[in-house]
Each structure stands twice: as C-alpha cells, then as structure tokens.
N, C-alpha and C positions, 0 to 999 in steps of 0.2 A: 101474693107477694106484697103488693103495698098494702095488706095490712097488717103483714110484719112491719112494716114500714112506719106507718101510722101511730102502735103501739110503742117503735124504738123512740120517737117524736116523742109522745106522750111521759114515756119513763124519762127523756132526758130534758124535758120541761120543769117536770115535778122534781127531777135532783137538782138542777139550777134553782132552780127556790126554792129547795130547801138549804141550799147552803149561802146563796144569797143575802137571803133573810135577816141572819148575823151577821152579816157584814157592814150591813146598811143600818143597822144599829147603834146608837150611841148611850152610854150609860149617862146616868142621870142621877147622880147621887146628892146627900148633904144632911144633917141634921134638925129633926123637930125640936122644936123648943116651945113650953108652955110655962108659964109663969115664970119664965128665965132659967129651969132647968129642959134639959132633955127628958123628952116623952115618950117611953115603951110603950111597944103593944098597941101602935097606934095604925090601922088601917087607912093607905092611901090609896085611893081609887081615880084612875085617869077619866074624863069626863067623857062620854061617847065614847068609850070603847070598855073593851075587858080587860086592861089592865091593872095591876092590883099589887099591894105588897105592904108588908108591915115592919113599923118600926123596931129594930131590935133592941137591947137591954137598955141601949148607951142612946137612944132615939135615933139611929142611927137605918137609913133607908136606901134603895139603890130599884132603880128603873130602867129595863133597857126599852127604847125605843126609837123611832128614825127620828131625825132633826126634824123641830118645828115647832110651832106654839101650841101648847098645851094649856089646860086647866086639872089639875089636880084639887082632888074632892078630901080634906080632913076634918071629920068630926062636923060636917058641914061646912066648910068656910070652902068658898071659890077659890084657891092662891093658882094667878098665873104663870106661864116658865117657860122658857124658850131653851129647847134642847141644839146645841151646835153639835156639829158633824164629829169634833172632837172631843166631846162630851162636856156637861156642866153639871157645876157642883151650887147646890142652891139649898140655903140650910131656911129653916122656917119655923117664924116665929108664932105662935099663934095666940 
C-alpha cells in the first residue's frame, strides 16, 4: 500500500512540473540588428545553460525563460538582459 502511495506522490510531482514550468516562464523577445539592418539566421545562445534559438527572416528572436538576468551569447559578443515576470522585449544592436 504505501507504495502505491509513493508512486501516486511521484506521478503527481512530475505533473506539477511539468505544467509549472510554463507558467513561471516569461518570453523574451526583440530584434537583432547588425550594421543597422536586421540579422537572420543568427544563433542566440543563453550563457550557462541550454537555451538557444535563432533569428528569423525579419532578425527577429523570442526566448522563453523565468525572470532574471541573463547573458545571451551572439556571434560572440556577451549582451546583457533582464527578463521581467511579464516579459521583455530587447532588440540588439551588434
């Protein structure tokens, strides 16, 4: 018996975060820009972790992850960002 018990714990742990997860997320969007145009096809990579995504036609990028300061990795350059609870938009020049 408790370790049916055990196991009900465990399944309803792992479903709380899993739906969690998205919740506590905030997107993070905004435009690259390189020589004063937008930059396609440009890989963003969040610093210390696996985060990752690339810019689209229009250099146009989006991030979800929880609020907080981040460093985001483009073509090398460090640009810092502070993600709020209600999301931020942070276009980047480079």
């Amino acid at each position: 018996m408790w370790f049916i018990r055990k196991i009900g714990i465990a399944l309803l742990s792992l479903f709380l975060s899993m739906i969690a997860d998205p919740l506590l997320a905030a997107e993070l969007s905004g435009t690259v820009y390189r020589s004063g145009r937008p930059a396609a096809n440009l890989s963003i990579t969040v610093e210390g972790g696996n985060v990752e995504a690339r810019t689209d036609g229009r250099g146009e990028y989006r991030l979800d992850l929880p609020p907080g300061n981040y460093i985001l990795i483009i073509r090398g350059q460090r640009i810092p960002v502070t993600v709020s609870s209600g999301g931020t938009r942070q276009d980047i020049r480079l």
